[in-house]
N, C-alpha and C positions, 0 to 999 in steps of 0.2 A: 472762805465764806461763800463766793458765787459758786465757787465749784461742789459747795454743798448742796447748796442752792438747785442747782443743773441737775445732780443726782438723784435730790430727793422728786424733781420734776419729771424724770425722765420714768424711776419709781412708780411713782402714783401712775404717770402714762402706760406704763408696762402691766401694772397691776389693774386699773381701767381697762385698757383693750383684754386680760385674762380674763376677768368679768363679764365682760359682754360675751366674749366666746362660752364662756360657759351657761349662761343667760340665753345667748341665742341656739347651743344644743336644747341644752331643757326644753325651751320651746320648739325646738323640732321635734324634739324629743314625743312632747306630749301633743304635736298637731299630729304625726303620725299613728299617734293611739286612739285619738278622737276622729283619724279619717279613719283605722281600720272597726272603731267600734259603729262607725256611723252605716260603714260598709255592711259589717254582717249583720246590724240590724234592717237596713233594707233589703239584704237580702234572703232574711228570714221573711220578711213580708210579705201576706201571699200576690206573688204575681200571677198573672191571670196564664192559667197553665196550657198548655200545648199539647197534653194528654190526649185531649179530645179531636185533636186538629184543630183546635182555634189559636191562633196570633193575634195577637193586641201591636197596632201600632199607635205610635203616638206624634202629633203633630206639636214643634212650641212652633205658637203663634199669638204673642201676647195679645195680635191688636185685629183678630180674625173681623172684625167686626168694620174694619175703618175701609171697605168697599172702593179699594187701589189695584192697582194692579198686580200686586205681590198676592195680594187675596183670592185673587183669579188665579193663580198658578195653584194655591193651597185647595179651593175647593173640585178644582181639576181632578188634579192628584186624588184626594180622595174617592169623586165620583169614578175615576180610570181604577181604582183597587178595589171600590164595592163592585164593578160590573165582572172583574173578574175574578175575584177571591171571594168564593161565598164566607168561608172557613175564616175570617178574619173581619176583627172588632176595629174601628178606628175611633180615637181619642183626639183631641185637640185640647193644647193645655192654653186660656186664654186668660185674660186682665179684665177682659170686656164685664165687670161684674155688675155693672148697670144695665144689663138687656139680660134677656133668657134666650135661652135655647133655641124654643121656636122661631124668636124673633132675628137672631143670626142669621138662621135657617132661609127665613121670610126672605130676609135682604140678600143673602146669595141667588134666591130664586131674580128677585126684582130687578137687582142689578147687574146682574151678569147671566140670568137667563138659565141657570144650574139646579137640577133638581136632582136628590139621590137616591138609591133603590132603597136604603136602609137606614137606621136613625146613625147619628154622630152623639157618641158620648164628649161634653164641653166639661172641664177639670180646669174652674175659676181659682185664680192665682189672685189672691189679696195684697202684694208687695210691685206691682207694674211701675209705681211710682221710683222702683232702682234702677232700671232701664230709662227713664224719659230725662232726656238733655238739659229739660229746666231744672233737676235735682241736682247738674254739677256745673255749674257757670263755669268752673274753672277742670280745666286736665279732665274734660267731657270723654272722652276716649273711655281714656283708665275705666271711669267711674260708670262711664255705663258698661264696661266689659265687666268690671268685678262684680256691677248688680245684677248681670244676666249671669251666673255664675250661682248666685244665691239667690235668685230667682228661677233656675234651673231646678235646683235644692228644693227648694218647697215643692215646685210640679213632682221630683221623685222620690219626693217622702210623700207624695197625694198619690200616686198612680205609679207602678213599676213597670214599664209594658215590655214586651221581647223585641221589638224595634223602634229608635227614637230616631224621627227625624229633623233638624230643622231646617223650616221652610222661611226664614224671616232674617237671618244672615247674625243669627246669634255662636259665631260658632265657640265660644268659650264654655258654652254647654254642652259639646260632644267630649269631654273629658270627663265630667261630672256623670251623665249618665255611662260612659264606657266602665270606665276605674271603679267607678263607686256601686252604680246599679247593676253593672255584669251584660247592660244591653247592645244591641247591635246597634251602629250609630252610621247614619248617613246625614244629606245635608244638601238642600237646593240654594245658591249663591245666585243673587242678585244682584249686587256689587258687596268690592272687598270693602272691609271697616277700614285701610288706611290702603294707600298706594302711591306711587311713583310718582303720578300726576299731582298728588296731595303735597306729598315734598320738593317737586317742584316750585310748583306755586308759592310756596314758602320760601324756600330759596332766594324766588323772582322779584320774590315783594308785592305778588301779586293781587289784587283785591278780589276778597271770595269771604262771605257769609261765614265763615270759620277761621279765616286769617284779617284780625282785626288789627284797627291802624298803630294804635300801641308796640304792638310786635311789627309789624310791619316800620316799621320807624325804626325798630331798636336792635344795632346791629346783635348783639349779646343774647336779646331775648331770641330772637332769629332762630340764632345758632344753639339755644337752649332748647328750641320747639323744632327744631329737626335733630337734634338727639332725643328727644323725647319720640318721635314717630318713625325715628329707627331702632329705640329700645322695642318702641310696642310693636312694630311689625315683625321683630325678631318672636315674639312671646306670640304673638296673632299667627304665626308660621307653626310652632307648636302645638296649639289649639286646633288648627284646621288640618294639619295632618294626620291625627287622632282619629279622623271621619274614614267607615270601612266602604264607600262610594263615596262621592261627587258628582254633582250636577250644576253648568253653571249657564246664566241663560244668554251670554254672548259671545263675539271673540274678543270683544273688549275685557270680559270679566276673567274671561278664560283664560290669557295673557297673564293679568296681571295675578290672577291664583295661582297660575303653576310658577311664577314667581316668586311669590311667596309660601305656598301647602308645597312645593316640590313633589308632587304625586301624580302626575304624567299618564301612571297608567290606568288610576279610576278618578281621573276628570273629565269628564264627558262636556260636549256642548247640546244643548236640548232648548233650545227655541222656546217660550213660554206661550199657554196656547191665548187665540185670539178666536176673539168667534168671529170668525169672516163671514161663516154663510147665512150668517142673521144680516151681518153688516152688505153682504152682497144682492141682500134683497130691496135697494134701496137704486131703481133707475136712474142710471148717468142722464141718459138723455133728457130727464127732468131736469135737470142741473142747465143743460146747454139751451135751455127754450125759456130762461127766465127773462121778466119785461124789463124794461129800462127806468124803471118805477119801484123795482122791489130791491130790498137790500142788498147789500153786497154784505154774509155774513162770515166773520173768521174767527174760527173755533179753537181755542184752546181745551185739552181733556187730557189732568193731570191733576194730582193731590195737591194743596193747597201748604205743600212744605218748603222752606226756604229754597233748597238747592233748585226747586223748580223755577225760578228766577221770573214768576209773573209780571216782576216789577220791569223788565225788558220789555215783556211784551206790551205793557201800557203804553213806553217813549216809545216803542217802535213803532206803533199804530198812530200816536199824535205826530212823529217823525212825519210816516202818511202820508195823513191828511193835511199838513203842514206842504208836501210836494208838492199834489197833486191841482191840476192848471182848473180843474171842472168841478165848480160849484154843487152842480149834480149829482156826481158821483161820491164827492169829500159828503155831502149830505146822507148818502146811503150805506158808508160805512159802521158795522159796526164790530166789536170784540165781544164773544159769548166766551167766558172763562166756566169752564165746566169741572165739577171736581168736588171730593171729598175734604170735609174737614174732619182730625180725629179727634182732637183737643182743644184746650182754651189757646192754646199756641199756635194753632192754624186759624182759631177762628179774631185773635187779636191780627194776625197777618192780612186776613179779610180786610179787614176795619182798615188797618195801613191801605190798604190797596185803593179802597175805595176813596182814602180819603188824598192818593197822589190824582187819582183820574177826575177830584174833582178842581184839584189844585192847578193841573194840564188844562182844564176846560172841557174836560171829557164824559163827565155825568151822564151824560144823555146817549155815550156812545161805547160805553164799557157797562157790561151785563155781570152778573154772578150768578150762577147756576149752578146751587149746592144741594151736594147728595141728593142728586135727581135719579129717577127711577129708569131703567131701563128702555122703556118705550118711549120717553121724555127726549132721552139719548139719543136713539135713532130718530125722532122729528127732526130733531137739532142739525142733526148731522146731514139728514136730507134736503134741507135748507141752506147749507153753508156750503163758500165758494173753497176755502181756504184750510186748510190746519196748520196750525201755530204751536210749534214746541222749541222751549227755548234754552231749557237745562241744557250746561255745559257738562259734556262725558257722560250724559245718562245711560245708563250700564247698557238696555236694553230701548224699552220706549212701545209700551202694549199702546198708550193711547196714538201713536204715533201710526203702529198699523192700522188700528180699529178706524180713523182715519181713512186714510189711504185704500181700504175696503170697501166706506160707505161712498168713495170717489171722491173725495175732495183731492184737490190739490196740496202735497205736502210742502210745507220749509219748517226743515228742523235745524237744530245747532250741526254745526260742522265738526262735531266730533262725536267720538265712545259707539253706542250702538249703534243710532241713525247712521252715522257715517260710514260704517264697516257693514252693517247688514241690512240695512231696512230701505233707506231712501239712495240705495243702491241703482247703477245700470242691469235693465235687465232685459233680454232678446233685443242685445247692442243702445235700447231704447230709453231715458231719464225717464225716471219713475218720480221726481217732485226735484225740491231745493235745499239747498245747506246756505247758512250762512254764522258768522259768528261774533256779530255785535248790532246794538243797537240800526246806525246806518245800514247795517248790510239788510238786516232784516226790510228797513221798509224798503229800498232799492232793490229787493228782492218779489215784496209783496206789490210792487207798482210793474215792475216785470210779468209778474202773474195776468195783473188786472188789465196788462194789453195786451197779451197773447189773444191771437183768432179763436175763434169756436173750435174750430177743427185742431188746432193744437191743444186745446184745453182739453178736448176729448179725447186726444191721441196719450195724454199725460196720462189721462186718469184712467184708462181702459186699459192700460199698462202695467201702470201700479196698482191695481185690484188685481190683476193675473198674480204678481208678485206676491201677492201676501198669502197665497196658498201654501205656502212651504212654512206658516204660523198658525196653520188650525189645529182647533180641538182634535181632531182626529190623529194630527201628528206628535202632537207632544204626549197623548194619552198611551199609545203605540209604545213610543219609546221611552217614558217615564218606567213604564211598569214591565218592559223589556230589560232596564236598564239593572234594576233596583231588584232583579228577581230572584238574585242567591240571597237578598236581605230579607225578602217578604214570605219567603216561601221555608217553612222548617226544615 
């Protein structure tokens, strides 16, 4: 009787698992016949033809609009292809579908000072909401790779163009347009979507905005959430190899790409530009002849996104002024946080922020200054003694030169770009500070506030040299030097 039992169990299981197999052909079966129909109907679509000598490129940049520094790289690029490709249409596939055209436009001019010879076709994507992190509380990864994927899909069932690039670190969509559209795919990397450092920190039990204490506690879940970000780095490896260039804008980034895309010989490192000689038009020696009456101000200028770790910068400042022996000076301090918000998720972050600085006792001494205008920027920055950046491993760190330009004095986190490129020794000389926790930062920022005239001067007339190897002129150069068997038929 068990041994029937056992038979008939093992039966059905045998017959089960046949099932599925043939269940899960058919469905391969038929997803291959709905990729090859979906293929030759886009590419029966008219793409914009080359006959003429005109090339269409196309930019995805869901969030063209949120005026960060990834945006300054995208309207770069473009302005560096109109000044040299008459023969060539540029496109930007964006989400932004609350503002027009013009008014993108407007806000590149205001905020980053960019104006281009020719119009930019905008190709508004109605689905942004399968990319944004609040649409998956949970295995955030996955769900925003799989929505940029069919978010991908909509921009090239909207637009076919003969080159896609993306410029915003989507690269799940270089396979979509390659395989499916027939176009030539390249790819500017800002940071990778998962990395070494990421699975470390997991590992460690480490506390980070994305490893929360649930997991962090639970040995099981742990080891559940580093299999999971070494399935997806394996699939994220796949994806990013698919790109016929790369361009990534660090050696931090750079690292960890050819880690993972394993493609060595078109990964290029390419600086993202900064406009220094706006920022160099703002006199040091203004800075060194200030009274003993006027502020003492430190600037933060960075998107108002978690990883940006603002909330460091608030203890560290109350750290401070908690040190500091002189009335005086503790009075004179204050924090200008400069920066964009893109979403209700930046701007509920605001609101937190505002509401730890009034909890510190810091109301009167912690600023917000959002999505301020260009010329706003450089007051700002002409005024302030200090720059303050606090993200851990930030890939690169544009506000960190933009900084360091208009002379302020820099302390950035002790690791990722700042640390490897930017707030680097340069002609044997320290060009600012690193440090990498709350304490360090104000032991760092009280280090600052008693250095002599003549050492503060000697910092910053340093690190303004140094940041010429981040101009518009260089990255413009070598962007469109780089990218020129993609752009040119």
């Amino acid at each position: 009787m068990v041994r029937q039992v056992i038979m008939d169990y093992f039966r059905f299981l045998s017959d089960l698992i046949t099932a599925l197999i043939a269940l899960c052909t058919v469905m391969i079966l038929i997803c291959a016949m709905l990729f090859m129909a979906l293929r030759t109907l886009i590419r029966i679509k008219s793409r914009p033809s080359s006959e003429n000598g005109r090339v269409t490129v196309a930019f995805f940049h869901p969030y063209c609009n949120a005026g960060g520094g990834g945006e300054r790289v995208l309207w770069c690029a473009i302005r560096a292809l109109q000044k040299k490709y008459e023969h060539m249409d540029i496109v930007v596939f964006t989400g932004d579908v609350e503002v027009t055209p013009v008014e993108i436009v407007d806000k590149a001019r205001q905020r980053f000072n960019i104006v281009f010879d020719r119009d930019v076709r905008f190709v508004y994507l109605s689905c942004r909401k399968w990319v944004e992190a609040v649409t998956y509380p949970h295995f955030t990864l996955l769900g925003q790779s799989v929505g940029s994927m069919l978010l991908g899909l909509e921009a090239l069932i909207k637009c076919v163009p003969n080159v896609y690039i993306d410029s915003m670190g989507y690269a799940f969509t270089l396979p979509i347009f390659k395989y499916v559209g027939g176009c030539r795919v390249g790819c500017y990397v800002h940071y990778p979507t998962v990395s070494t450092d990421m699975l470390q920190r997991v590992s460690e039990g480490t506390v980070a905005h994305n490893n929360v204490p649930y997991i962090r506690h639970n040995r099981l879940l742990t080891a559940a959430k580093l299999l999971y970000y070494r399935l997806f780095s394996f699939v994220y490896g796949l994806a990013g190899c698919c790109s016929d260039g790369i361009m990534v804008n660090s050696s931090w980034t750079r690292q960890h790409i050819l880690h993972l895309w394993k493609r060595p010989a078109i990964t290029f490192l390419v600086f993202p530009p900064c406009d220094v000689a706006e920022f160099n038009n703002i006199q040091i020696e203004e800075k060194t002849s200030s009274s003993p009456v006027d502020q003492i101000s430190i600037v933060s200028v960075s998107q108002f996104r978690p990883e940006k770790d603002h909330k460091m910068q608030i203890l560290a400042v109350g750290r401070l002024i908690e040190s500091l022996d002189s009335d005086s000076v503790r009075a004179r301090i204050r924090l200008r946080l400069i920066g964009s918000c893109r979403n209700e998720g930046d701007e509920k972050r605001v609101l937190e922020l505002r509401h730890l600085a009034k909890d510190l006792g810091l109301e009167d001494k912690v600023e917000f200054l959002i999505n301020i205008s260009f010329d706003e920027l450089k007051s700002h920055l002409q005024s302030a003694t200090i720059g303050l950046h606090t993200m851990w491993n930030e890939h690169f760190g544009i506000g960190v030169v933009e900084c360091m330009a208009a002379g302020l004095i820099m302390l950035a986190h002790d690791s990722g770009g700042p640390k490897m490129d930017i707030v680097v020794s340069y002609n044997g000389n320290p060009t600012g500070f690193l440090a990498s926790d709350v304490d360090g930062f104000a032991v760092a920022m009280e280090k600052i506030l008693r250095l002599s005239e003549e050492e503060k001067f000697a910092i910053r007339t340093n690190a303004r040299k140094s940041t010429n190897r981040f101009s518009d002129k260089n990255f413009e150069a070598t962007f469109v030097n780089l990218y020129e068997t993609l752009f040119v038929s």
